[in-house]
TORKOL-4160 file (C-alpha; in steps of 0.2 Angstrom, whole numbers, padded with zeros to 4 digits, m for minus):
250
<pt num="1" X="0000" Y="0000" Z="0000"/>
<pt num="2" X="0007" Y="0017" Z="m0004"/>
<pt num="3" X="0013" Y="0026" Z="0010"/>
<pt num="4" X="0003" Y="0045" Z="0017"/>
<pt num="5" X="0022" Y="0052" Z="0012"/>
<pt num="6" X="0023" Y="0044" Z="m0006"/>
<pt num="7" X="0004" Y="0050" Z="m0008"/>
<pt num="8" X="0010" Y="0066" Z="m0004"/>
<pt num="9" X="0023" Y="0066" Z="m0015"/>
<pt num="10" X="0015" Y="0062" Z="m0031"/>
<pt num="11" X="0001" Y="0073" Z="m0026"/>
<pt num="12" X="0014" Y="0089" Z="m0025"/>
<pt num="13" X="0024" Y="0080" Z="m0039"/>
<pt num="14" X="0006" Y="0082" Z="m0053"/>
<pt num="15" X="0006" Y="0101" Z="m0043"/>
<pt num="16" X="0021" Y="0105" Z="m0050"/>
<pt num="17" X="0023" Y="0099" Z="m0067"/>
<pt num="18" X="0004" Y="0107" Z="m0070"/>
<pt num="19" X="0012" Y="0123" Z="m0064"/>
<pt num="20" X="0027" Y="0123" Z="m0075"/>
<pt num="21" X="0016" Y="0120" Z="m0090"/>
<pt num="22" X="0005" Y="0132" Z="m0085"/>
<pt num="23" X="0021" Y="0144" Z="m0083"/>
<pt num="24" X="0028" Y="0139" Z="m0101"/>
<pt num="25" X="0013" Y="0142" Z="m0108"/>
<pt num="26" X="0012" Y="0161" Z="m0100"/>
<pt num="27" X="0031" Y="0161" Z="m0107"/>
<pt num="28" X="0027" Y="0156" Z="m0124"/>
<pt num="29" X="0013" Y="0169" Z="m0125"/>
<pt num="30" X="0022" Y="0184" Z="m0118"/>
<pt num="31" X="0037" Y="0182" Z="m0128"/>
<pt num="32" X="0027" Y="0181" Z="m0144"/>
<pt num="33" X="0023" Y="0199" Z="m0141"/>
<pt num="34" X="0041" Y="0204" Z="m0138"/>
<pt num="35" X="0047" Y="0210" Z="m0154"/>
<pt num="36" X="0055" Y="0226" Z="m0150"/>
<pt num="37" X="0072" Y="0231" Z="m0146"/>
<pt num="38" X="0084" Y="0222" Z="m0135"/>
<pt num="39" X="0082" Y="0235" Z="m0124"/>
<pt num="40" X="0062" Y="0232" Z="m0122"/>
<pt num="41" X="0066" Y="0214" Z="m0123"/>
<pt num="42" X="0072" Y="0216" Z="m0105"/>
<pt num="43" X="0058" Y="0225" Z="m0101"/>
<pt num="44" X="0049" Y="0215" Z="m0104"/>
<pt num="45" X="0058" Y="0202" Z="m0098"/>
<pt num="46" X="0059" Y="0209" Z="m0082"/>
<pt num="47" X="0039" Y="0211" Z="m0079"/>
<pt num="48" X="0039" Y="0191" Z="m0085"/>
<pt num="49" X="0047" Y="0188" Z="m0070"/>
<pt num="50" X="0035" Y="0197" Z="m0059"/>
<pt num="51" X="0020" Y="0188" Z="m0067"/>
<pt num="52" X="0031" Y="0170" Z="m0064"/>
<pt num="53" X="0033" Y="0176" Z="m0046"/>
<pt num="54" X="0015" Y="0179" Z="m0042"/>
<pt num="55" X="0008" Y="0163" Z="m0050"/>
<pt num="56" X="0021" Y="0152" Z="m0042"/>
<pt num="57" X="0015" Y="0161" Z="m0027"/>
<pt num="58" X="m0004" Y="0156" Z="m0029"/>
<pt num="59" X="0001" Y="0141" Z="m0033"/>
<pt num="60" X="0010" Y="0136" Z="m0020"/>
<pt num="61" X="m0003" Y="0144" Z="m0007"/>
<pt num="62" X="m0008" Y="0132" Z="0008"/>
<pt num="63" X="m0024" Y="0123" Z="0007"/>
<pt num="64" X="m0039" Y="0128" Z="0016"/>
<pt num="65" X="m0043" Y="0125" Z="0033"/>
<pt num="66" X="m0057" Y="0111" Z="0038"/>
<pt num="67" X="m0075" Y="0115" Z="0044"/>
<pt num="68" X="m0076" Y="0113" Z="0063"/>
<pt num="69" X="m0085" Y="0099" Z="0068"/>
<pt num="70" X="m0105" Y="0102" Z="0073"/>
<pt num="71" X="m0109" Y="0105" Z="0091"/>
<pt num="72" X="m0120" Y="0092" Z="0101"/>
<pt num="73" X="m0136" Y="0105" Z="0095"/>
<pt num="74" X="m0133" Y="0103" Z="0078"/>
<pt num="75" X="m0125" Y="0116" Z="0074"/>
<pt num="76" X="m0109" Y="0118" Z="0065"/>
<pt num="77" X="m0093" Y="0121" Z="0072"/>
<pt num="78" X="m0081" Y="0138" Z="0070"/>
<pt num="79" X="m0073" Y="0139" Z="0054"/>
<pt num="80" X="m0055" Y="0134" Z="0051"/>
<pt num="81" X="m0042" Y="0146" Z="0049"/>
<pt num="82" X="m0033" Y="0149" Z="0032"/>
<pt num="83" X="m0019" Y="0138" Z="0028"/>
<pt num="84" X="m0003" Y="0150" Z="0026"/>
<pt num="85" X="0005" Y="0154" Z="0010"/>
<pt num="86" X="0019" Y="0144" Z="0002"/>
<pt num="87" X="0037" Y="0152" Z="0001"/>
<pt num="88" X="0040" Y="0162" Z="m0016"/>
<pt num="89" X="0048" Y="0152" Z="m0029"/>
<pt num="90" X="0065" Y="0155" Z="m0039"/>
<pt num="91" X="0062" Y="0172" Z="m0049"/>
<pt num="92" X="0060" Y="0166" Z="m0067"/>
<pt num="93" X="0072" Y="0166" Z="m0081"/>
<pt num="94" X="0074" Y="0171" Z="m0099"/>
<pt num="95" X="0080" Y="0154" Z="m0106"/>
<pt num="96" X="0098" Y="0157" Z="m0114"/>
<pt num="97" X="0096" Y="0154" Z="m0133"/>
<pt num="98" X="0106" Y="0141" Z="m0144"/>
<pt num="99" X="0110" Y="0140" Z="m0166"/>
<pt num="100" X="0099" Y="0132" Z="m0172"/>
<pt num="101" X="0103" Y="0112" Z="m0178"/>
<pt num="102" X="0095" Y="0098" Z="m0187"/>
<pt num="103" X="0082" Y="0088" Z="m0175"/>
<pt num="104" X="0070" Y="0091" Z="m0163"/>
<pt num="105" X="0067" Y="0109" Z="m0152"/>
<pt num="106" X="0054" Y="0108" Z="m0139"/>
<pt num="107" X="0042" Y="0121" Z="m0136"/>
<pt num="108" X="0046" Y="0137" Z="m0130"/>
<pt num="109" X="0064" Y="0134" Z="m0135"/>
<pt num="110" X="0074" Y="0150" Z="m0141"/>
<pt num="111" X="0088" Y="0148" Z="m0153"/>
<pt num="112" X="0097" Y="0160" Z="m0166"/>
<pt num="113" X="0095" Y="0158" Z="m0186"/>
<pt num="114" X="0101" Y="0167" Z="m0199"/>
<pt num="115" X="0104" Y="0184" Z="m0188"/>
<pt num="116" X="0087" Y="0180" Z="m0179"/>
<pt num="117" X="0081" Y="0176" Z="m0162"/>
<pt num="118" X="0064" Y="0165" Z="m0163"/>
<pt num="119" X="0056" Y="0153" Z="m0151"/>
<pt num="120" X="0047" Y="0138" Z="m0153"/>
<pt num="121" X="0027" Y="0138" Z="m0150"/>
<pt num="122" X="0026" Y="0116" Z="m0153"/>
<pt num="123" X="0038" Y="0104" Z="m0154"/>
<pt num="124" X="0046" Y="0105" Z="m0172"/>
<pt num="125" X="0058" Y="0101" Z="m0182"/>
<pt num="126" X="0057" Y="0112" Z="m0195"/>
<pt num="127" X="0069" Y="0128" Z="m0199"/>
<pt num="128" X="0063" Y="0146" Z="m0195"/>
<pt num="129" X="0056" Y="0155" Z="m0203"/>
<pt num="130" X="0041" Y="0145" Z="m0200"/>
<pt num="131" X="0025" Y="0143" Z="m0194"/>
<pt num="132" X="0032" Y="0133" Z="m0179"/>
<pt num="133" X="0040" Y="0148" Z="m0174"/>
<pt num="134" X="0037" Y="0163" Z="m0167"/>
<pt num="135" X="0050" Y="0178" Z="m0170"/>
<pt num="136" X="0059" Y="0187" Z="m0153"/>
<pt num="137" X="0071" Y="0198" Z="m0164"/>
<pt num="138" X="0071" Y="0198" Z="m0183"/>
<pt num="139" X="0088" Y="0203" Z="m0191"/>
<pt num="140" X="0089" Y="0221" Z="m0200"/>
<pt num="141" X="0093" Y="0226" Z="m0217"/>
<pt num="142" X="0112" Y="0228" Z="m0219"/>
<pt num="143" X="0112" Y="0249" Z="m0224"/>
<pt num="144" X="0121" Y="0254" Z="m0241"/>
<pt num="145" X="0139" Y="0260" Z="m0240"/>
<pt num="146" X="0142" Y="0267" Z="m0256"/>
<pt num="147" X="0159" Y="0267" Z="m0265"/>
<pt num="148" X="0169" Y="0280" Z="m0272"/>
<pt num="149" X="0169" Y="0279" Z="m0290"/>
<pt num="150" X="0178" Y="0295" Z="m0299"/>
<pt num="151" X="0172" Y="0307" Z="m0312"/>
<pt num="152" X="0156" Y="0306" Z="m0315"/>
<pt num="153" X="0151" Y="0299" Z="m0331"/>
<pt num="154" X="0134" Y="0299" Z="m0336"/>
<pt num="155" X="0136" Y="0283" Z="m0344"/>
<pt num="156" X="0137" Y="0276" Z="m0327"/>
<pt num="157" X="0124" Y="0269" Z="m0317"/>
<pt num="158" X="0126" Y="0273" Z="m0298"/>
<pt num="159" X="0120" Y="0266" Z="m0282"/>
<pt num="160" X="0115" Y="0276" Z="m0266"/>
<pt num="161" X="0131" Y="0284" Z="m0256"/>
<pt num="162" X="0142" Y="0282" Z="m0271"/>
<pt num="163" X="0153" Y="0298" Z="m0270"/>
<pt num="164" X="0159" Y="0306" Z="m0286"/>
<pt num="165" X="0169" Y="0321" Z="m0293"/>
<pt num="166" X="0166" Y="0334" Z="m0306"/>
<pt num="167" X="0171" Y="0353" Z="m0309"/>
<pt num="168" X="0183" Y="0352" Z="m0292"/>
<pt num="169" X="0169" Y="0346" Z="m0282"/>
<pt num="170" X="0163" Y="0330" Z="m0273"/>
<pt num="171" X="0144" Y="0323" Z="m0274"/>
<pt num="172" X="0136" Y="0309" Z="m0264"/>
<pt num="173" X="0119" Y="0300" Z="m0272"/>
<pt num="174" X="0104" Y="0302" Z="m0263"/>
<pt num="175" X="0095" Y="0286" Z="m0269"/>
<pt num="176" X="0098" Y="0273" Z="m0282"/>
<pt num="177" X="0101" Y="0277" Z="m0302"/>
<pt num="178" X="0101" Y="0295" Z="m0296"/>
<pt num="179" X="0098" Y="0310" Z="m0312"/>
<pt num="180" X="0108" Y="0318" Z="m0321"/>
<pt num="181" X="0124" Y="0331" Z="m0313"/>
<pt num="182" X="0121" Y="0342" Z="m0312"/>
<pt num="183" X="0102" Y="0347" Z="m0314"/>
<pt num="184" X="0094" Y="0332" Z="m0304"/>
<pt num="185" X="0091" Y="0334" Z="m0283"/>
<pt num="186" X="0096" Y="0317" Z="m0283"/>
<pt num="187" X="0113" Y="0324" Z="m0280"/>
<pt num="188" X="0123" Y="0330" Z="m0262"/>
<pt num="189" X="0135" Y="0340" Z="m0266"/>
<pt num="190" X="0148" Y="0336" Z="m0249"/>
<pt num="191" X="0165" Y="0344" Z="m0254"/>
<pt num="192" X="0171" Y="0357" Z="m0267"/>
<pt num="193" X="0187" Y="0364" Z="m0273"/>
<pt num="194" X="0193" Y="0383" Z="m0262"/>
<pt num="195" X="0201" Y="0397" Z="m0271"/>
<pt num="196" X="0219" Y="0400" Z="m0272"/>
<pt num="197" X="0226" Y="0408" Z="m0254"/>
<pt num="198" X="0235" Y="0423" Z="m0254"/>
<pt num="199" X="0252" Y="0423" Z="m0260"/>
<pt num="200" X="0265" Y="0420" Z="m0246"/>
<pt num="201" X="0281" Y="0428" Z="m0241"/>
<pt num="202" X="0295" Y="0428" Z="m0251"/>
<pt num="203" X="0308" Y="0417" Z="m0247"/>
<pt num="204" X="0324" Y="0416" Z="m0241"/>
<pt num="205" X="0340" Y="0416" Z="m0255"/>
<pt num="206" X="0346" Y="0399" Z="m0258"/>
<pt num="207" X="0363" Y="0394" Z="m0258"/>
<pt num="208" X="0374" Y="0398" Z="m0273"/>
<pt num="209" X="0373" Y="0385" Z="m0285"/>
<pt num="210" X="0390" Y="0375" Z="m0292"/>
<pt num="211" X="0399" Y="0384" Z="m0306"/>
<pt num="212" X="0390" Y="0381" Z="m0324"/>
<pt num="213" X="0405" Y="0373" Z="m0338"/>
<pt num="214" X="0413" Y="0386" Z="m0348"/>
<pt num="215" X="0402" Y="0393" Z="m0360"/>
<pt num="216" X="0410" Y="0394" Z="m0380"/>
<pt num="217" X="0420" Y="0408" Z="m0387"/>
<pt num="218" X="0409" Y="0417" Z="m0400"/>
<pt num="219" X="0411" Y="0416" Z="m0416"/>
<pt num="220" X="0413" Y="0431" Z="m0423"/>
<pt num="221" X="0423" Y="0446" Z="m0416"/>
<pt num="222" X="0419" Y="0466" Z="m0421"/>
<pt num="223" X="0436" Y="0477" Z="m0423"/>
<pt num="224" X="0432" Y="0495" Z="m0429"/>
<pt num="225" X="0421" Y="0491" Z="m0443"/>
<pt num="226" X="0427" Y="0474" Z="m0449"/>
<pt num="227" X="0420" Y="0457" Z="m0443"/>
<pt num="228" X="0433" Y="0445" Z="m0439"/>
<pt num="229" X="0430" Y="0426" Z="m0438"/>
<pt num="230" X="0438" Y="0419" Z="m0425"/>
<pt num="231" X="0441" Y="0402" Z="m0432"/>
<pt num="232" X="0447" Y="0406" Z="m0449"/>
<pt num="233" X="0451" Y="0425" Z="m0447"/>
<pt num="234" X="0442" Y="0428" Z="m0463"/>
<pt num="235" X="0437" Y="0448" Z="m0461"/>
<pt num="236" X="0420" Y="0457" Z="m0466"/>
<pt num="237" X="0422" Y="0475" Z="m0469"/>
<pt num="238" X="0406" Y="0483" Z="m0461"/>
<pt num="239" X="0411" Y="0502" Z="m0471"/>
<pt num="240" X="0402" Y="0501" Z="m0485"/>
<pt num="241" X="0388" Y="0495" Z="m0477"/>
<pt num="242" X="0384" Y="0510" Z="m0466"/>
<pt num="243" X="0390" Y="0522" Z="m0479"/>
<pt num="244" X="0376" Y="0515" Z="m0488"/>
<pt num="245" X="0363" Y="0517" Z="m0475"/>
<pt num="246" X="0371" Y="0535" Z="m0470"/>
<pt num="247" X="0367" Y="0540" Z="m0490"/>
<pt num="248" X="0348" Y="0534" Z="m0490"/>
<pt num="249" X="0346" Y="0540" Z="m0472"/>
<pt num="250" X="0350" Y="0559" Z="m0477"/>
């Protein structure tokens, strides 16, 4: 025959598992509705483990008291006092997630896929997304970088960010296959060319550079009014010449 203490036992034993189901199933709802930041993700979180807290608490309450017994008139007896309430429970936890693997995840399991937090609302083996799944986190759109891609040609097509140069000054698209430049708002202008400074102070004399090699003798050499060649000596008698222009002059 089964003993008062193993009665006991199963009887808090069917308690409990009732009041973990009961608790995953309140997890599996709340945490469907979290799909905000990470930083309301611990909110909410955090006001899980309050609601945890207060139903392990009811749970756990004492039982009732039992009716008096009836007095010799017939009357009833004094009611019994309240049973006291149980101790708290261990505050609740988020459960830590894993990558998702081939096999089986039970619910209310939380794993990572593909940049995304999800957790399971039935026993599945079947990769998120899916219907099996319900999404914590879902990963963002990676944001365009843009490149830097030269002058701007026009035969070119460019991509939001892309950064290019014409007439000394530096555009960034606005949006993919951005309009003509100039003439289309598509464009940000984001640097141009600055005018020239003002002139600065002389500088300082250099040193004085090596002696230059000898430079050539001329050629030709003027005595009175004769050319003389240096190299042959042959002579050219220049008289004539200004007589000439002296005559037509006057």
């Amino acid at each position: 025959m089964q003993s008062f203490r193993e009665g006991l036992a199963d009887v808090l034993g069917l308690e409990v598992a009732q009041a973990r189901a009961e608790v995953q199933r309140a997890l599996a709802v709340v945490l469907a509705e979290t799909r905000a930041t990470n930083a309301e993700l611990r909110g909410e979180v955090a006001t899980l483990k309050a609601e945890i807290k207060t139903l392990l608490a009811g749970v756990r309450n004492g039982e009732k008291g039992e009716t008096g017994a009836a007095g010799k008139d017939g009357a009833q007896g004094e009611k019994g006092n309240d049973g006291r309430d149980g101790a708290d429970g261990a505050p609740g936890r988020f459960p830590i997630p894993c990558r998702w693997a081939s096999g089986i995840h039970y619910q209310s399991a939380v794993v990572t896929h593909d940049g995304s937090t999800w957790i399971a609302q039935r026993d599945t083996a079947q990769a998120p997304p899916h219907d099996d799944w319900l999404p914590l986190a879902v990963r963002g759109n990676d944001a365009p970088v843009g490149e830097v891609r030269g002058l701007y040609d026009p035969a070119v097509t460019y991509r939001k960010f892309d950064m290019v140069s014409k007439d000394g000054a530096e555009f960034r698209a606005k949006c993919d296959n951005p309009g003509p430049l100039p003439g289309s708002d598509d464009w940000m202008q984001s640097a141009r060319q600055g005018k020239p400074g003002k002139p600065g102070p002389r500088g300082e004399a250099g040193a004085e550079g090596k002696q230059g090699p000898p430079g050539k003798s001329p050629r030709w050499t003027a005595r009175g009014f004769k050319l003389i060649d240096a190299t042959s000596g042959d002579e050219i008698d220049l008289r004539p010449l200004f007589e000439h222009y002296h005559a037509d002059a006057s």
